[in-house]
N, C-alpha and C positions, 0 to 999 in steps of 0.2 A: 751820240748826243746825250748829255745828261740832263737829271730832271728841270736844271735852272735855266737851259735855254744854251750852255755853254759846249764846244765839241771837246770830247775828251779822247786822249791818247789810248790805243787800248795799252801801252806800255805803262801806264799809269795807273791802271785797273789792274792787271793782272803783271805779277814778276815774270819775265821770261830771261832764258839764261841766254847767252852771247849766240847770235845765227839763228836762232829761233825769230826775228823781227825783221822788218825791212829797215830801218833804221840803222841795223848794224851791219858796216861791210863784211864783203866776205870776206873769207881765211885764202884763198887761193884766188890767181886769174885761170880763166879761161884760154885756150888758144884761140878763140878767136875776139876775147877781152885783150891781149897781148897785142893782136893788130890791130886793135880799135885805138888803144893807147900810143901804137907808133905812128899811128897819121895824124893825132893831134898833138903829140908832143912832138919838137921842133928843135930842143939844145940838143946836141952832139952827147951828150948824157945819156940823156933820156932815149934818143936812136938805138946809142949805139946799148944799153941794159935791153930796150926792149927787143932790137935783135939777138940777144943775147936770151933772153928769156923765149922767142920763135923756136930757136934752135934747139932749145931744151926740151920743146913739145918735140920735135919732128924727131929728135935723137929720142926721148922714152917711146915716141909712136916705133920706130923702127924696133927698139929690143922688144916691146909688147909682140912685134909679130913676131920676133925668134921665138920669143919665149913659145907662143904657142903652136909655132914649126915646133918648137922641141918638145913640149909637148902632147902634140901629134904621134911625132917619131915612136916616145916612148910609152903611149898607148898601144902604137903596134907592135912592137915589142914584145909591150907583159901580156898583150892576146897571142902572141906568139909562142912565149915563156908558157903560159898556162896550156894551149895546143900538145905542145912539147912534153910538159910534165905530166899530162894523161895519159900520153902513149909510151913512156917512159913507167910509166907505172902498169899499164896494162902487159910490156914486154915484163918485167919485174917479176906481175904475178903468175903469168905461163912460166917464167923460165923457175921461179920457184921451187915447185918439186924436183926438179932437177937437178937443185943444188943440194939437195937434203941428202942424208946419205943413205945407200941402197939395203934395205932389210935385211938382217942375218939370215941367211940361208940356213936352214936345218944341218946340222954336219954330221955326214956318215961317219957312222962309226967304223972303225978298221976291227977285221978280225968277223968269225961267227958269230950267226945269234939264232935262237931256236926258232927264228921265226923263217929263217931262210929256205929253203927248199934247193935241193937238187938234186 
């Protein structure tokens, strides 16, 4: 209410941008605004857009749950993937020196040396 006795809009007091008010519809319907809509609308239009519009709920509900079946799947996966690349790395670095190549052996020399005895 303002000072004169009069009620004022708070849209009128303060700028609010488009969704921010009750005043302004929403941007989307709801599913179950969608069935609200098809019991009071009555043309063959109107029916058959708002069956039209149910079906689109039910069809994004349905991939929303692949998606997060798949998801899932490939959560266990990369826990899998990461499992795997530990002990892929752990065999790695045992087999490691293995792969290196074996130190030169000292090579006898052919022939006498005064060091020999016999």
């Amino acid at each position: 209410m303002t000072s004169d006795g009069r009620v004022g809009l708070r849209s009128q007091t303060v700028i609010l941008k488009r969704g921010q008010h009750a005043k302004y519809p929403p941007y989307a319907f709801t599913e179950h605004g969608a069935m609200m809509a098809a019991m009071v609308l009555t043309s063959p239009q109107a029916v058959a857009m708002s069956v039209y519009v149910v079906r689109a709920f039910i069809q994004m509900r349905e991939q929303l749950a692949a998606n997060r079946e798949i998801l899932k799947r490939l959560a266990e996966i990369d826990k899998t993937l990461l499992q795997h690349d530990s002990v892929l790395r752990d065999i790695y670095r045992k087999l490691l020196p293995l792969l290196q190549p074996a130190p030169d052996q000292p090579k006898r020399r052919i022939g006498f040396s005064k060091d020999d005895k016999a």
